[in-house]
Every structure is written in structure tokens, then in C-alpha cells.
C-alpha positions in Angstrom: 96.1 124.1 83.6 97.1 121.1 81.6 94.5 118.6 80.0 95.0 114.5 81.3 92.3 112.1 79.5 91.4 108.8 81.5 89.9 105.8 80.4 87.6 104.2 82.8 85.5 100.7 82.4 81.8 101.0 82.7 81.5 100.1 86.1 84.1 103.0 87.3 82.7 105.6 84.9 79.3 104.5 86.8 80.6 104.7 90.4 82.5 108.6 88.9 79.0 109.4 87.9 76.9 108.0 91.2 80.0 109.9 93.4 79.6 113.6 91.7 76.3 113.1 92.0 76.3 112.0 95.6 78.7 114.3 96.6 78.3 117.3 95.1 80.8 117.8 92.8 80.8 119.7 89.6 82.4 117.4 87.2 84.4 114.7 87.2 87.3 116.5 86.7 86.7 118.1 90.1 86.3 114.5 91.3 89.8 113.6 90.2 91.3 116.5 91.4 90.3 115.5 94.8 91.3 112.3 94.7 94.1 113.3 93.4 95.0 115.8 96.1 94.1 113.4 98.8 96.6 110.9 97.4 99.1 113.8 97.6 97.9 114.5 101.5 98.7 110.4 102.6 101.9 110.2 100.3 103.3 113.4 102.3 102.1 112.5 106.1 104.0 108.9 105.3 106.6 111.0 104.1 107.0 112.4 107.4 106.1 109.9 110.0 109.0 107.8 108.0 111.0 110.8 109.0 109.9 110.8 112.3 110.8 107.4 112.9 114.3 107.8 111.3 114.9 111.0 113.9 116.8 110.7 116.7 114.3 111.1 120.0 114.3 114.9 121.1 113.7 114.2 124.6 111.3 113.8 127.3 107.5 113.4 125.4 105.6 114.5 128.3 102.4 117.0 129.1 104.8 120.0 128.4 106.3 118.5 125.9 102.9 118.2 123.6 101.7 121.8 125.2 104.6 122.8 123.1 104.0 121.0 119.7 100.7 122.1 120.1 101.6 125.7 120.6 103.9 125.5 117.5 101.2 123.3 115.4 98.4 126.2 115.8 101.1 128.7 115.1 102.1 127.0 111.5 98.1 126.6 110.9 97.6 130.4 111.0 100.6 131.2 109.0 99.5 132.1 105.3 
């Protein structure tokens, strides 16, 4: 694991503080890598609704039709 050092005003190095207190985290290091992982999370889902927009339409989106992405989602979730 590599090292990154921030510099924070005294306000956010407050709000750090008041957050791993309030939530339970170990460090602020944890902190960060939450945020940090989070940001990684949102940048990726836009990445594929964009994608999703972009596609060309499948077909018909009706009850089966989400019976099936449903189906496929659980399958993916269980996969290691």
C-alpha cells in the first residue's frame, strides 16, 4: 500500500475528525478510503448508464423482460 498526504484547512480537518468519530471509523485514513471508493462506485455507474444510453434498444422492456435482468443481476451478485 502506497502513502498519499493531504492538506486540509481547519474546518475540514474538524468535520474529518467529527465524521470518524460519528461514524465509526478507525482513522482518517479509513475515512478517505471510503470516500474514495465511493467516488470510484458513482464514476463507474455513470460510466455505464452513458453506455446504456449510447446502446442500441434490445427489445421489448416488459415484465419478462426485467424477470430476466433480474435473474442475470442475482446470478452476477453470487459470482465470487
Amino acid at each position: 500500500m502506497s502513502t498519499m498526504n493531504i492538506s486540509l484547512p481547519d474546518d475540514l480537518r474538524a468535520f474529518v475528525d467529527q465524521r470518524i468519530r460519528s461514524e465509526g471509523y478507525g482513522s482518517s485514513s479509513e475515512y478517505m478510503r471510503e470516500l474514495i471508493r465511493r467516488d470510484r462506485d458513482r464514476a463507474q455507474l455513470r460510466q455505464h448508464l452513458l453506455e446504456g444510453v449510447a446502446s442500441k434498444p434490445l427489445g421489448r422492456m416488459d415484465a419478462a423482460y426485467f424477470a430476466q435482468l433480474r435473474k442475470r443481476s442475482r446470478k452476477a451478485a453470487n459470482k465470487p
